[in-house]
N, CA, C and O atoms as a GROMACS GRO file, in nm:
protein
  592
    1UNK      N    1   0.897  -1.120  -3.567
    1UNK     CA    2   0.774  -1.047  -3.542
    1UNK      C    3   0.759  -0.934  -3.643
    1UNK      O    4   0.862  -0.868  -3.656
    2UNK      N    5   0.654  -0.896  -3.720
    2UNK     CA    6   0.620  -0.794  -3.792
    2UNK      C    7   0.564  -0.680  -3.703
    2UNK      O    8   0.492  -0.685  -3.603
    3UNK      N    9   0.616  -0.582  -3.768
    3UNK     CA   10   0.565  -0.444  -3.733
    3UNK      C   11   0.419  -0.436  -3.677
    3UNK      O   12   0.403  -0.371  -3.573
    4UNK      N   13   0.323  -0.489  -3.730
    4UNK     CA   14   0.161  -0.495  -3.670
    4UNK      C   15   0.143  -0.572  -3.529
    4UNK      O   16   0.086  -0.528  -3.429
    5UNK      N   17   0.216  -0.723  -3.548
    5UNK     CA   18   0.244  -0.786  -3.446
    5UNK      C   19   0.296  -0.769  -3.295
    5UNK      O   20   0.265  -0.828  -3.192
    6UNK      N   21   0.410  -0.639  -3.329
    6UNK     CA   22   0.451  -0.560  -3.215
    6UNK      C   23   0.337  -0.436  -3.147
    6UNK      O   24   0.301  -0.384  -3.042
    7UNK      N   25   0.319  -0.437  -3.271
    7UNK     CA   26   0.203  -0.283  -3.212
    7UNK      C   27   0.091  -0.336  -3.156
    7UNK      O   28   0.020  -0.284  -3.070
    8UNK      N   29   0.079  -0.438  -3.207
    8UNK     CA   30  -0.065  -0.495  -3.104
    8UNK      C   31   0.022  -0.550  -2.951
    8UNK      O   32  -0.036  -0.507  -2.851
    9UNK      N   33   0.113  -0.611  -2.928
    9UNK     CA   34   0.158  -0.601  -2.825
    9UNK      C   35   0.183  -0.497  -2.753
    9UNK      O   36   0.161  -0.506  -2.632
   10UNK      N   37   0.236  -0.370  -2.809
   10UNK     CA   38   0.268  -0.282  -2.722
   10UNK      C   39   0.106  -0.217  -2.725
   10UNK      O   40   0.061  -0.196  -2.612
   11UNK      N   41   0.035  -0.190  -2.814
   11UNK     CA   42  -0.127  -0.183  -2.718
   11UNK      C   43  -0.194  -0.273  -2.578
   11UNK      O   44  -0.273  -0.237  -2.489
   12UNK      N   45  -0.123  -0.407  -2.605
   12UNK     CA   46  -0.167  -0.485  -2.465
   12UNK      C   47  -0.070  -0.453  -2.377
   12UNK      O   48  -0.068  -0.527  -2.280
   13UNK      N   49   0.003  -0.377  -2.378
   13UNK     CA   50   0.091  -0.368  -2.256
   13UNK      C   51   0.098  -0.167  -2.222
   13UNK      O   52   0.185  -0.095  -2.173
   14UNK      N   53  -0.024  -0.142  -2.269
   14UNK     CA   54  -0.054   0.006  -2.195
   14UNK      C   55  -0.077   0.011  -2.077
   14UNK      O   56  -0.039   0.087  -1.988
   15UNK      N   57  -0.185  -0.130  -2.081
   15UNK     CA   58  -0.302  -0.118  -1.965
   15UNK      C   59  -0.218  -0.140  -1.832
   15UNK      O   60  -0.226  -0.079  -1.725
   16UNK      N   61  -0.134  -0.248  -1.868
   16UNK     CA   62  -0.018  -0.297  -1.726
   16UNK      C   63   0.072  -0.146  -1.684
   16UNK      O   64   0.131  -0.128  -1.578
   17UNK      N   65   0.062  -0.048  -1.800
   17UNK     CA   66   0.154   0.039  -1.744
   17UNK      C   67   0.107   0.154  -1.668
   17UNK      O   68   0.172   0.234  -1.600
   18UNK      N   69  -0.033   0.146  -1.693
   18UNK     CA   70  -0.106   0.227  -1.581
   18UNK      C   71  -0.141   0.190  -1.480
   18UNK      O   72  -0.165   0.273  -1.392
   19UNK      N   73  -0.158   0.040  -1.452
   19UNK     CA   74  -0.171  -0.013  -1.328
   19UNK      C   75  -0.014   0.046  -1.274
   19UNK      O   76  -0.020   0.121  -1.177
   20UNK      N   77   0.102   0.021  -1.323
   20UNK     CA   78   0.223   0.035  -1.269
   20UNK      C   79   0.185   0.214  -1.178
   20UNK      O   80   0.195   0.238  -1.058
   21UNK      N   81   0.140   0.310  -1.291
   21UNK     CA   82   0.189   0.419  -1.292
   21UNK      C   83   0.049   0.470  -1.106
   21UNK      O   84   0.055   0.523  -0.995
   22UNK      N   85  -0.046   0.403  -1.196
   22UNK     CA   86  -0.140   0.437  -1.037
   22UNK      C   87  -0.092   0.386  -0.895
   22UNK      O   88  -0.098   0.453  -0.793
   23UNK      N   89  -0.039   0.241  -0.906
   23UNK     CA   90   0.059   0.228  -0.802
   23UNK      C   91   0.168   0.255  -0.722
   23UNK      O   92   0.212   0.233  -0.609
   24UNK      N   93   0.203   0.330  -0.857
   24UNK     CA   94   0.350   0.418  -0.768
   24UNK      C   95   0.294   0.573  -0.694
   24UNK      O   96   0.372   0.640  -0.627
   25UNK      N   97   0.134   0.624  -0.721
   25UNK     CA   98   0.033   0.720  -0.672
   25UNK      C   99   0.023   0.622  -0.558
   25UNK      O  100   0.089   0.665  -0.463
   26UNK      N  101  -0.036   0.505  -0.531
   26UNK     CA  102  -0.081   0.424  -0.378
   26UNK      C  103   0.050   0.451  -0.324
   26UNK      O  104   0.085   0.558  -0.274
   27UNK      N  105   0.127   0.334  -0.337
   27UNK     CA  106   0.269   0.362  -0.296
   27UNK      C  107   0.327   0.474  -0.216
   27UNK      O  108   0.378   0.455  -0.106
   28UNK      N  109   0.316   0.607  -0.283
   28UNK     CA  110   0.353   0.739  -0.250
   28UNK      C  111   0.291   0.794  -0.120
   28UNK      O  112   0.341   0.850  -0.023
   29UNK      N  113   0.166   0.758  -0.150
   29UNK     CA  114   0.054   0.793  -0.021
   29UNK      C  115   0.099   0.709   0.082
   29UNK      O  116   0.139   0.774   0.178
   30UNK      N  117   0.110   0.548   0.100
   30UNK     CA  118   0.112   0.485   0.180
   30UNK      C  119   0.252   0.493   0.290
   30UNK      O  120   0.251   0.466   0.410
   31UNK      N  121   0.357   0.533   0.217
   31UNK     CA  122   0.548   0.562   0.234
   31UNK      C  123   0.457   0.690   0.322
   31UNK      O  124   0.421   0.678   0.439
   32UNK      N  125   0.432   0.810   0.238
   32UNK     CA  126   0.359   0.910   0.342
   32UNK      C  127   0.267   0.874   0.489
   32UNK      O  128   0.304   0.876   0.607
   33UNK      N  129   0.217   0.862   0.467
   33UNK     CA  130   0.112   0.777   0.575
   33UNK      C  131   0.230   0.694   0.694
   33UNK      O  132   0.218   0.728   0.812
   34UNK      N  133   0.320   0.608   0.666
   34UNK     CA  134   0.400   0.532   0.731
   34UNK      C  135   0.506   0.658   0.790
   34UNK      O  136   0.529   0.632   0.908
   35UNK      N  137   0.561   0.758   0.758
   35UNK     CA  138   0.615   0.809   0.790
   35UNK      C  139   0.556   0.959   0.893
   35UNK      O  140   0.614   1.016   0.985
   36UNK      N  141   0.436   0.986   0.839
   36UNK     CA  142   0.407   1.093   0.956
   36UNK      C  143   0.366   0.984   1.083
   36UNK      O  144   0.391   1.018   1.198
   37UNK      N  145   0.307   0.862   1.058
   37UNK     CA  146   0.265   0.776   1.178
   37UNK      C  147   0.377   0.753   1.261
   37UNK      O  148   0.359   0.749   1.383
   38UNK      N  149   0.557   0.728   1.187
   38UNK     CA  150   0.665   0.717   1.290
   38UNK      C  151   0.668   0.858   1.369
   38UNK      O  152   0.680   0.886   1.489
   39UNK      N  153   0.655   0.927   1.267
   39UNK     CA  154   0.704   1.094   1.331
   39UNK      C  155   0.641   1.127   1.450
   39UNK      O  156   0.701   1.178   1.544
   40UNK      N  157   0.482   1.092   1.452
   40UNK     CA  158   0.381   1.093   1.541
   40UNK      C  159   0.410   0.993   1.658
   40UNK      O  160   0.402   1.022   1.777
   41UNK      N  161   0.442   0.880   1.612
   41UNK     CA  162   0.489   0.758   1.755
   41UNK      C  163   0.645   0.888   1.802
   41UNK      O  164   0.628   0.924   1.918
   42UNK      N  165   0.693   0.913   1.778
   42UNK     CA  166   0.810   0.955   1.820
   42UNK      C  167   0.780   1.073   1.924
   42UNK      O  168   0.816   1.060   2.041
   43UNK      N  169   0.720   1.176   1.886
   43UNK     CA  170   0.659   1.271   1.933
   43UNK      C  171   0.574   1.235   2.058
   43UNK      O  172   0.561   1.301   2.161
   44UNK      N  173   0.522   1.126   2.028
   44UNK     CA  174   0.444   1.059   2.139
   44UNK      C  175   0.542   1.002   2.252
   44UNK      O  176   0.513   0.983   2.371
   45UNK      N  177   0.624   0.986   2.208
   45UNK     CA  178   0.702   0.879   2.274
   45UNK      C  179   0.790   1.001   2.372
   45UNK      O  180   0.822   0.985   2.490
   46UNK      N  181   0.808   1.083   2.316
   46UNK     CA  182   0.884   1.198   2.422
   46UNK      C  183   0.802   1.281   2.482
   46UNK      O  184   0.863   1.361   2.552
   47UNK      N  185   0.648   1.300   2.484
   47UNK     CA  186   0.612   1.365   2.561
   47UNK      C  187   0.546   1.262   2.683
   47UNK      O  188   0.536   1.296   2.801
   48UNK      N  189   0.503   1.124   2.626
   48UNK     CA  190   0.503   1.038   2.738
   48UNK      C  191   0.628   1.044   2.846
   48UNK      O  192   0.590   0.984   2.947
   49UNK      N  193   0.733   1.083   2.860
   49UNK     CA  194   0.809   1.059   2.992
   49UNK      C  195   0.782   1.175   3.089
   49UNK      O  196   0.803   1.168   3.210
   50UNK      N  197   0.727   1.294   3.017
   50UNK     CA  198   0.720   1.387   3.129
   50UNK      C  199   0.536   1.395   3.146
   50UNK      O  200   0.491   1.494   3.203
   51UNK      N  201   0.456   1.305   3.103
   51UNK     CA  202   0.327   1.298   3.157
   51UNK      C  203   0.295   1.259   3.272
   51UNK      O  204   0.380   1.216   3.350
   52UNK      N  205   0.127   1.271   3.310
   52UNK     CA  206   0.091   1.222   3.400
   52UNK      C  207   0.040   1.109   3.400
   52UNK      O  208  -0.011   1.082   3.291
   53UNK      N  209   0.030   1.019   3.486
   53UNK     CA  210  -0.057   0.862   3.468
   53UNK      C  211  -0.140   0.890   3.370
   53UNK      O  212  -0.115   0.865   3.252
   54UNK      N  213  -0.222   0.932   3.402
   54UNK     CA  214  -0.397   0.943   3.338
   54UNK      C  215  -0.342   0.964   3.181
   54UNK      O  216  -0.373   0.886   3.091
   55UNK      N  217  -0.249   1.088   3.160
   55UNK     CA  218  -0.234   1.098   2.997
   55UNK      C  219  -0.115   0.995   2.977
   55UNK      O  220  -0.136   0.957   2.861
   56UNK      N  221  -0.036   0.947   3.008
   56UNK     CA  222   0.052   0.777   3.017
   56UNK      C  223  -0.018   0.673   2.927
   56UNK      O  224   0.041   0.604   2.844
   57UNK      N  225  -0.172   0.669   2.959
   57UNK     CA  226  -0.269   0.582   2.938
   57UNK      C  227  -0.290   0.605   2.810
   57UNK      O  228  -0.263   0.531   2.715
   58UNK      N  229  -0.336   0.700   2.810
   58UNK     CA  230  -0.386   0.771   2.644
   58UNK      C  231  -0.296   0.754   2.534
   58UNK      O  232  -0.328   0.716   2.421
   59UNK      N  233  -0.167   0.789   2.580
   59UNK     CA  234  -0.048   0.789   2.474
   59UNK      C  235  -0.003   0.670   2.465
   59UNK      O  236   0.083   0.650   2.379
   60UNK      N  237  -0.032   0.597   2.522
   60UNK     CA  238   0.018   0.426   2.511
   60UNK      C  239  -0.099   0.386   2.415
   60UNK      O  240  -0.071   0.344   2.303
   61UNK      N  241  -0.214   0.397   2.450
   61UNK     CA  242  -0.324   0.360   2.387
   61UNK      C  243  -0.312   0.396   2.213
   61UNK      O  244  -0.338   0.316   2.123
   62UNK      N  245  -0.267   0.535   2.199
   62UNK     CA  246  -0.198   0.595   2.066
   62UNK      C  247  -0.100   0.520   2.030
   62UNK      O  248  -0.114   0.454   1.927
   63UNK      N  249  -0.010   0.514   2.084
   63UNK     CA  250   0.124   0.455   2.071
   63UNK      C  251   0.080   0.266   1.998
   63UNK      O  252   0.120   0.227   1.888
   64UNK      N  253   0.011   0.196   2.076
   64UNK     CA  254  -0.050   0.108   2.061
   64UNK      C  255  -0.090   0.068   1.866
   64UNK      O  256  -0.048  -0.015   1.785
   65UNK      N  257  -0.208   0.205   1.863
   65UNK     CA  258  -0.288   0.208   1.707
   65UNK      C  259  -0.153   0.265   1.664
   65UNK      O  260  -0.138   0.195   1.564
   66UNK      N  261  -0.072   0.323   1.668
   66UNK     CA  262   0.038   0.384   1.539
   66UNK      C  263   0.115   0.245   1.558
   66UNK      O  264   0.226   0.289   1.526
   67UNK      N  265   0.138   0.114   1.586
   67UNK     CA  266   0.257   0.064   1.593
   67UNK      C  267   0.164  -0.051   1.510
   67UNK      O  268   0.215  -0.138   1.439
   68UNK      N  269  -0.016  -0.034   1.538
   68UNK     CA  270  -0.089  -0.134   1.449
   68UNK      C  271  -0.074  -0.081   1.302
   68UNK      O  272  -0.031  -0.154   1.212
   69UNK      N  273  -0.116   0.060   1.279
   69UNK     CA  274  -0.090   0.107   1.151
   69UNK      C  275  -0.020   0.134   1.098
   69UNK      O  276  -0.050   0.206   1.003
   70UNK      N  277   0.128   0.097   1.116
   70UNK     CA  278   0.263   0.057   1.078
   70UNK      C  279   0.253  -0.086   1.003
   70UNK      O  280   0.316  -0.114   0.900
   71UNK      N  281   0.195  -0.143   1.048
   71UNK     CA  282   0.208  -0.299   1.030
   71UNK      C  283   0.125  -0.340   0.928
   71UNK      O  284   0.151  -0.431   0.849
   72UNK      N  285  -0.033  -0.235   0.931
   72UNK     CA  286  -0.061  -0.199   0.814
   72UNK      C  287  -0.026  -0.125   0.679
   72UNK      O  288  -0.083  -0.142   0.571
   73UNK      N  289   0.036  -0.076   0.694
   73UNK     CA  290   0.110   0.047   0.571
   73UNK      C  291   0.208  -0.055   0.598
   73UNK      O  292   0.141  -0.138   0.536
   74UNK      N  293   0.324  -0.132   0.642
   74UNK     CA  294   0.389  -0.232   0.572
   74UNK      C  295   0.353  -0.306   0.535
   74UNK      O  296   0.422  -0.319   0.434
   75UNK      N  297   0.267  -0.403   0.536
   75UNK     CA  298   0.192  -0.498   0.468
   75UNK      C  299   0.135  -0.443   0.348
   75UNK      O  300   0.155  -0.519   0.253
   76UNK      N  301   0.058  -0.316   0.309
   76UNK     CA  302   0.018  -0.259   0.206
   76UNK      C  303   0.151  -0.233   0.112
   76UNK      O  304   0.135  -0.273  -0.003
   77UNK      N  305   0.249  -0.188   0.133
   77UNK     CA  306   0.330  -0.088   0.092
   77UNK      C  307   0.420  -0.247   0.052
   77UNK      O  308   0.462  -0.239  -0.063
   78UNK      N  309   0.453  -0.370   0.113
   78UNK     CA  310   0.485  -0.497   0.064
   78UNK      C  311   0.370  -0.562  -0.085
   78UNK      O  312   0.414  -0.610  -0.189
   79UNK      N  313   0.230  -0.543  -0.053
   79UNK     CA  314   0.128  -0.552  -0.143
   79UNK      C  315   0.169  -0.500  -0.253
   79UNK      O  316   0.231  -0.566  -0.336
   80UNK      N  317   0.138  -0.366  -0.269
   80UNK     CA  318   0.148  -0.270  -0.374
   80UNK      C  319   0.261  -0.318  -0.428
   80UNK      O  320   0.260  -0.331  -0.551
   81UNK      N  321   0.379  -0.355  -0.357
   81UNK     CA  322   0.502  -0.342  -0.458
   81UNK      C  323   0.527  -0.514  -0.532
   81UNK      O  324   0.570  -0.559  -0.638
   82UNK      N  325   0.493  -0.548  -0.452
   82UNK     CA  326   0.440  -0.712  -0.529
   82UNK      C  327   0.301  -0.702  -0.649
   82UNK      O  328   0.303  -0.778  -0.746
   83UNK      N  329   0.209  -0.622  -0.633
   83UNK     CA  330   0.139  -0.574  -0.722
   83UNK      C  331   0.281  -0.531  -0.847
   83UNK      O  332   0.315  -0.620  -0.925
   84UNK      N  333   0.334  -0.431  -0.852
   84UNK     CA  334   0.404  -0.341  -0.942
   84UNK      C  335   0.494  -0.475  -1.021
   84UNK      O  336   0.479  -0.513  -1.137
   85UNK      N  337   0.589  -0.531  -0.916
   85UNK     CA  338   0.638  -0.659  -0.961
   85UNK      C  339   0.597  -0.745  -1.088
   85UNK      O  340   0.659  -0.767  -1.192
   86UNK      N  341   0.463  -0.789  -1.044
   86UNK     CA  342   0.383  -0.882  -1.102
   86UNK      C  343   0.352  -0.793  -1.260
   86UNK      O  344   0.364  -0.850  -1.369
   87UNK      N  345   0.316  -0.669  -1.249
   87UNK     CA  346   0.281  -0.609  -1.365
   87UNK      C  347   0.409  -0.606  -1.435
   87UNK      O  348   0.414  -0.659  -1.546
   88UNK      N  349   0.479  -0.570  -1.401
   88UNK     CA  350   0.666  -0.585  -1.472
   88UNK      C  351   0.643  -0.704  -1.552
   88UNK      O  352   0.614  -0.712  -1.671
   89UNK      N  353   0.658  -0.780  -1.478
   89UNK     CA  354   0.640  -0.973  -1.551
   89UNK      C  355   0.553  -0.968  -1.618
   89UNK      O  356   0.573  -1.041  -1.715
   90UNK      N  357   0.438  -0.909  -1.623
   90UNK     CA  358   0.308  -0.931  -1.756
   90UNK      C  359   0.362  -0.875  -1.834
   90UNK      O  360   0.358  -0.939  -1.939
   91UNK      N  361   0.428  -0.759  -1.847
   91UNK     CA  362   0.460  -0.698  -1.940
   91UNK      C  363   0.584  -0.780  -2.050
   91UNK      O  364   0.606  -0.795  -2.170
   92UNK      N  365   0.632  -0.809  -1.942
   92UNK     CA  366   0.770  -0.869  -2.002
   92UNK      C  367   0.700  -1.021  -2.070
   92UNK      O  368   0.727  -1.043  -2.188
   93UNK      N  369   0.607  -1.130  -1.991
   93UNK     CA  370   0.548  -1.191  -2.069
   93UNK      C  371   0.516  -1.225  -2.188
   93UNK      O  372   0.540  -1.314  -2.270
   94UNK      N  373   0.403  -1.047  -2.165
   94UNK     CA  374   0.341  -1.026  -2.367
   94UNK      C  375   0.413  -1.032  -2.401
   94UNK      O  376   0.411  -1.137  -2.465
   95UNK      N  377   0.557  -0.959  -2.417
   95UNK     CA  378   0.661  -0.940  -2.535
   95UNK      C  379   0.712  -1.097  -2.565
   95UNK      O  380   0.713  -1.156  -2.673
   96UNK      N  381   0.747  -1.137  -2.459
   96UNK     CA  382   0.833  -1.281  -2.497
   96UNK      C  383   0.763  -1.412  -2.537
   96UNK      O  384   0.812  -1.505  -2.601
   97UNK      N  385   0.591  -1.397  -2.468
   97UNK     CA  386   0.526  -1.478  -2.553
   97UNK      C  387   0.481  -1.502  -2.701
   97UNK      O  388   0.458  -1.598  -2.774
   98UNK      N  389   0.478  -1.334  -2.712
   98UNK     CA  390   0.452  -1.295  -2.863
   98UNK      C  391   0.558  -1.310  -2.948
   98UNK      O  392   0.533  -1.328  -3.068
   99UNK      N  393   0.674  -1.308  -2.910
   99UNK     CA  394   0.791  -1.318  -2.998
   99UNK      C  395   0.797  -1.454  -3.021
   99UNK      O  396   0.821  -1.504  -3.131
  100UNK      N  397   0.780  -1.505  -2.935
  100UNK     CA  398   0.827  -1.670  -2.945
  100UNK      C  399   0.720  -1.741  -3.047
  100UNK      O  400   0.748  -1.836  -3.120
  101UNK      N  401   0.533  -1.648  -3.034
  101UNK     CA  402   0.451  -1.698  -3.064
  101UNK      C  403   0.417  -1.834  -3.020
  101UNK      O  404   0.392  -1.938  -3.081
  102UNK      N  405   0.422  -1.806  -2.919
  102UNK     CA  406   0.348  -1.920  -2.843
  102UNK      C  407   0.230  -1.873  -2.725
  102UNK      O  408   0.228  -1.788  -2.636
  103UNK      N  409   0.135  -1.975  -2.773
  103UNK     CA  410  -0.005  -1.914  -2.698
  103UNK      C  411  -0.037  -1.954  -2.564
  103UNK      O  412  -0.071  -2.070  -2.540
  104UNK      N  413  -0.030  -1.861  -2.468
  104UNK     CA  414  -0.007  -1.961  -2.324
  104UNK      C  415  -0.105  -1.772  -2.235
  104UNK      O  416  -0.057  -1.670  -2.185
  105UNK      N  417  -0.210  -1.807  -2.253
  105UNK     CA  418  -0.287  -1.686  -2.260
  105UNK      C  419  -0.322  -1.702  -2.090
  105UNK      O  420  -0.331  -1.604  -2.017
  106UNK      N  421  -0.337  -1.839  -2.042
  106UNK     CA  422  -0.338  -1.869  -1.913
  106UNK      C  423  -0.256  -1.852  -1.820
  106UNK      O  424  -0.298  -1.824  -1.708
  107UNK      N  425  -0.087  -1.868  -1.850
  107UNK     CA  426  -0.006  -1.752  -1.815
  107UNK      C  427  -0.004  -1.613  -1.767
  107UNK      O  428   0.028  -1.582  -1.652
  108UNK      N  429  -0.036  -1.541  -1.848
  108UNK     CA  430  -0.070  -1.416  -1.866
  108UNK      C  431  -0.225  -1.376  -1.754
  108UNK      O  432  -0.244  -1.272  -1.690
  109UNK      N  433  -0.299  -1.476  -1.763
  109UNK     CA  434  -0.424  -1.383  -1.683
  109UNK      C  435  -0.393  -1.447  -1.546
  109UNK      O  436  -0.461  -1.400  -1.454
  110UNK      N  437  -0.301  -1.549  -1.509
  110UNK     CA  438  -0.272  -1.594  -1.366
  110UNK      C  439  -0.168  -1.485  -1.334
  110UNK      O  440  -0.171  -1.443  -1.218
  111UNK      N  441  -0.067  -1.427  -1.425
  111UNK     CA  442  -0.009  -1.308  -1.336
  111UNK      C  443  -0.097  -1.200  -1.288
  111UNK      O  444  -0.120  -1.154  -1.177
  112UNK      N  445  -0.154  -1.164  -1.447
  112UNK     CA  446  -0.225  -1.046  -1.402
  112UNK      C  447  -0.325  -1.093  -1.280
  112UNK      O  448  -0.304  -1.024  -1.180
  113UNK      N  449  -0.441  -1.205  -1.259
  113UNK     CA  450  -0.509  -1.185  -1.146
  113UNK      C  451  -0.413  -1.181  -0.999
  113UNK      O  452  -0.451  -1.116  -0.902
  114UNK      N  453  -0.286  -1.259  -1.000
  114UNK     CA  454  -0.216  -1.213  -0.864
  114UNK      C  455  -0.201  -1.117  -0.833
  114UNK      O  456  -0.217  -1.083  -0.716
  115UNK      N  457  -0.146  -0.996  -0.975
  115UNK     CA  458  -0.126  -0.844  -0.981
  115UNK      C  459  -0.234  -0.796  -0.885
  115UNK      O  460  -0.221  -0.756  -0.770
  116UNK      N  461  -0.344  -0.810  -0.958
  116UNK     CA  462  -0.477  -0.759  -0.887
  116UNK      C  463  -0.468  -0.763  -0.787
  116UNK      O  464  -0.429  -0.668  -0.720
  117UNK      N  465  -0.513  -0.922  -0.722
  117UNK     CA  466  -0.515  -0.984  -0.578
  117UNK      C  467  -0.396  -0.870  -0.493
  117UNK      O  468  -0.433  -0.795  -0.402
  118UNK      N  469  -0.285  -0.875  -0.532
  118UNK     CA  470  -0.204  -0.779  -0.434
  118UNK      C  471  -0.258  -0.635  -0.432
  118UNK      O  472  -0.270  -0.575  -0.325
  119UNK      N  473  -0.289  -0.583  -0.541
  119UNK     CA  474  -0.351  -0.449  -0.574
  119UNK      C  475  -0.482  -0.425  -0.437
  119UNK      O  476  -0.498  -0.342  -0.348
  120UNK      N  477  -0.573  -0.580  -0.495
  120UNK     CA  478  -0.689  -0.531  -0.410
  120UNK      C  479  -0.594  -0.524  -0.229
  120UNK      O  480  -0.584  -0.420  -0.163
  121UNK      N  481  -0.537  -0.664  -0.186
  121UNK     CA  482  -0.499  -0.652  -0.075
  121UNK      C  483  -0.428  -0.514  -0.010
  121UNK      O  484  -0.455  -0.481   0.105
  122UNK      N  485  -0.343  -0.442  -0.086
  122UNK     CA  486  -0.256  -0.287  -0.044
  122UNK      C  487  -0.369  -0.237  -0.071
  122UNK      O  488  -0.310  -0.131  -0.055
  123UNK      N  489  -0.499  -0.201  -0.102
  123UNK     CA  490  -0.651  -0.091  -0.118
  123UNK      C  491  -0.671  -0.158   0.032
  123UNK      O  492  -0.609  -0.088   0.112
  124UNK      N  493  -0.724  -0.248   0.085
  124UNK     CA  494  -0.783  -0.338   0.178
  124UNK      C  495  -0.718  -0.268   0.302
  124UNK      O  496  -0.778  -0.231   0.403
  125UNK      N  497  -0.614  -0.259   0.282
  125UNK     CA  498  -0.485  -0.267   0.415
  125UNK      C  499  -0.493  -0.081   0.421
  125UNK      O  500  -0.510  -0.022   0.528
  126UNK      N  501  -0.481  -0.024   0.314
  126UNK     CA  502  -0.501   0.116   0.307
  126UNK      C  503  -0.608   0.160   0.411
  126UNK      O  504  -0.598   0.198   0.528
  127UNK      N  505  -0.716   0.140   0.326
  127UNK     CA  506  -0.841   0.157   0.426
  127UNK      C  507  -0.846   0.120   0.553
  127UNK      O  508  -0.896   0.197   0.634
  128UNK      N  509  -0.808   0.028   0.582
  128UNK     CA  510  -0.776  -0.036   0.729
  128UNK      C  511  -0.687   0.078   0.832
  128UNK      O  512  -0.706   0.101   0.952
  129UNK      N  513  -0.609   0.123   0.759
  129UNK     CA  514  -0.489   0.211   0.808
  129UNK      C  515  -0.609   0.351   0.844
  129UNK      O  516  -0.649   0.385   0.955
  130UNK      N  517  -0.646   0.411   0.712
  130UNK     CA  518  -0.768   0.488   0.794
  130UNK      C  519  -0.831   0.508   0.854
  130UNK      O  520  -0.844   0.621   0.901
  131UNK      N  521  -0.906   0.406   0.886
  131UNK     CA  522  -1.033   0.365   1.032
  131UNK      C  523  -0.974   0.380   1.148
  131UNK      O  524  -1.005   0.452   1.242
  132UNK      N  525  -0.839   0.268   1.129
  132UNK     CA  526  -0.758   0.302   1.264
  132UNK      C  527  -0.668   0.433   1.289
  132UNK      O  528  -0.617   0.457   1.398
  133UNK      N  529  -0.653   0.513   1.180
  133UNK     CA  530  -0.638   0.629   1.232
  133UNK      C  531  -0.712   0.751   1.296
  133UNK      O  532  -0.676   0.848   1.363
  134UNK      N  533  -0.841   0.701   1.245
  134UNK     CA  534  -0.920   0.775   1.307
  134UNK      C  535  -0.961   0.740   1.441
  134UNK      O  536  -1.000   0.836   1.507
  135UNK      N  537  -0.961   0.575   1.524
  135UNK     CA  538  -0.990   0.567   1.606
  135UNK      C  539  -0.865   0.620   1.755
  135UNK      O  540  -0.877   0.615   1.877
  136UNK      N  541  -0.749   0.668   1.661
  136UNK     CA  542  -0.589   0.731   1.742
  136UNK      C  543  -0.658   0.896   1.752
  136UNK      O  544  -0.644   0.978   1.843
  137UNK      N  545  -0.749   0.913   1.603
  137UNK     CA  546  -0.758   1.014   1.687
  137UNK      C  547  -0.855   1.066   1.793
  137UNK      O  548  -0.824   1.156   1.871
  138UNK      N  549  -0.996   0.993   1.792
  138UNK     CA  550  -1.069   0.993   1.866
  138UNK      C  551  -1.020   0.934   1.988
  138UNK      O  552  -1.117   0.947   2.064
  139UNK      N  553  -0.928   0.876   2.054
  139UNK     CA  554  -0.860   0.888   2.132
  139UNK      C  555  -0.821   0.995   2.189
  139UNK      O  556  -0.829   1.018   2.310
  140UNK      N  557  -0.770   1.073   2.097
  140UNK     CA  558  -0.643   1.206   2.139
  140UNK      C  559  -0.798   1.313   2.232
  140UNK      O  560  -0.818   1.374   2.338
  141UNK      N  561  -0.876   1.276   2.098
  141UNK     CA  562  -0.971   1.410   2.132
  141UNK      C  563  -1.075   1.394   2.273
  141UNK      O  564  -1.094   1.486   2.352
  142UNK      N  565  -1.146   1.232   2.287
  142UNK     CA  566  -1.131   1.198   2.412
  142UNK      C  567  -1.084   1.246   2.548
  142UNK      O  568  -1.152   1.314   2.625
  143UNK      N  569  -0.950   1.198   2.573
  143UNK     CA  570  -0.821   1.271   2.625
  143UNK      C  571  -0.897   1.374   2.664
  143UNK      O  572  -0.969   1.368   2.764
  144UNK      N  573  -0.890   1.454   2.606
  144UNK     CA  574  -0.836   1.623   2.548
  144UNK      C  575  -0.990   1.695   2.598
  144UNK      O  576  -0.968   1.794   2.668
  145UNK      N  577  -1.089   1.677   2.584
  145UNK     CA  578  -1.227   1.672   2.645
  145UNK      C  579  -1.241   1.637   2.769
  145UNK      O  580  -1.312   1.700   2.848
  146UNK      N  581  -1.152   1.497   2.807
  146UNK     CA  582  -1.185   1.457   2.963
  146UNK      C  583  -1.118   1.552   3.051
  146UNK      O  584  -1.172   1.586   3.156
  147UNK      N  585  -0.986   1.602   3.010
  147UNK     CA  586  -0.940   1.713   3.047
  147UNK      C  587  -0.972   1.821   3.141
  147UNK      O  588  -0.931   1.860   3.251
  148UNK      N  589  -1.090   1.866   3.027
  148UNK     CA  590  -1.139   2.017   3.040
  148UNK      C  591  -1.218   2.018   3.168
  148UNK      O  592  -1.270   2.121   3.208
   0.00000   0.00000   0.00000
């Protein structure tokens, strides 16, 4: 491989490294997200034994959406990192296709669209995790109103 030959490869392999680098930003959020949701089931989970029926209900109902949005933020947080995966391998691809010089360009855009496909699916599953957090908390606040 000549010097020009490499540099145009390592220009096609920027773009994979910002997909990498924004993913390990999703990633970060989603590990976050999964972990105040255990902290929150936990918390839940010990003030449910000294409740009353009526709030029993509520916190199960919570308990319920945090054990769905677990399942979401693992499925995302499995996504994303199969996303990151896949970009690894494109990367590693360009180099070894280009060295070898062999043109197999169809290769290359079937990883990258899986990349994607997982990318879009961990965005999909993200958002999902949101809605239903908001409907844990309109729950709480519910509750907390019927109360008064």
């Amino acid at each position: 491989m000549t010097l020009t030959e490499v540099s145009t490869v390592l220009q096609l392999s920027v773009s994979p490294t910002i997909i990498i680098s924004a993913c390990g930003l999703l990633l970060m959020s989603m590990t976050n997200r999964l972990g105040r949701a255990i902290d929150r089931s936990r918390v839940l989970a010990r003030e449910r034994s000294g409740a009353s029926s009526a709030f029993k209900e509520s916190i199960d109902r919570q308990l319920s959406i945090i054990r769905s949005r677990c399942r979401l933020m693992r499925a995302g947080i499995l996504s994303v990192s199969l996303c990151i995966f896949l970009t690894v391998i494109l990367v590693v691809l360009l180099f070894l296709l280009a060295a070898a010089k062999f043109d197999a360009a169809w290769v290359i855009a079937g990883v990258f669209i899986a990349s994607m496909g997982c990318l879009l699916a961990a965005v999909v599953y993200f958002i999902r995790d949101i809605f239903l957090s908001l409907v844990a908390v309109e729950t709480e606040i519910t509750h907390c109103l019927n109360d008064e």
